[in-house]
N, C-alpha and C positions, 0 to 999 in steps of 0.2 A: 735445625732438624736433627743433629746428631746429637744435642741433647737433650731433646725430646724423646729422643730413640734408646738413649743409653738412662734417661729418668735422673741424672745429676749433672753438677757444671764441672766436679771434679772430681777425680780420684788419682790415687797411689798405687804404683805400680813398682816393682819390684823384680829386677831382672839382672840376668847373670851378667858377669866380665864378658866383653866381644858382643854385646848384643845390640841390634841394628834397631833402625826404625818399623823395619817389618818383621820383627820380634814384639814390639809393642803392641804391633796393629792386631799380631795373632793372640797376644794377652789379651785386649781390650772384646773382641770378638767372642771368644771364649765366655768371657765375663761378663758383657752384655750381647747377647745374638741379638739381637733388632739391629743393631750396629751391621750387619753383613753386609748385606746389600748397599747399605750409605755407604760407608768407609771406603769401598773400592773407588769413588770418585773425590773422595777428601787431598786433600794438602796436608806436606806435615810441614811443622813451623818445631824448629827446637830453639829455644832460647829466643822465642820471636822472631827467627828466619828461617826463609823455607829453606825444605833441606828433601834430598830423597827420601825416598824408602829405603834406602840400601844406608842411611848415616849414620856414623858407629855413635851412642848413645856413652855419655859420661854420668856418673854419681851426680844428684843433683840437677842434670838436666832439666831444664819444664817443655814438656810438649804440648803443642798445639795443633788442633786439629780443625782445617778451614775446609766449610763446605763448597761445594760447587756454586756465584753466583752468577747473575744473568743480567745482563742490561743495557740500556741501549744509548 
């Protein structure tokens, strides 16, 4: 759903020295709004593990973003 929402599987993102995961989220938002409402319930995953929103963000990084699932 958040790539349905955001209309691609990937993009590049570009952010200063000291910036956190929810630095990203407010880039990604910005740059795709349909994102707003999803993203508040997402997981971030940096380098393929989860991480907060508050994880300070390296050169390089790959983030990932897990939607909310459901199951039983």
């Amino acid at each position: 759903m958040l790539r349905d929402a955001a209309g691609r599987d990937e993009c590049w993102l570009v952010l200063g020295p000291g910036a956190r995961g929810a630095d990203a989220k407010t880039v990604l938002v910005e740059r795709y709004p349909r994102l707003t409402g999803l993203i508040t319930y997402a997981r971030l995953a940096v380098n393929q593990e989860y991480q907060s929103w508050e994880a300070l963000l390296h050169d390089g990084d790959e983030l990932g973003l897990i939607p909310p699932v459901s199951g039983g």
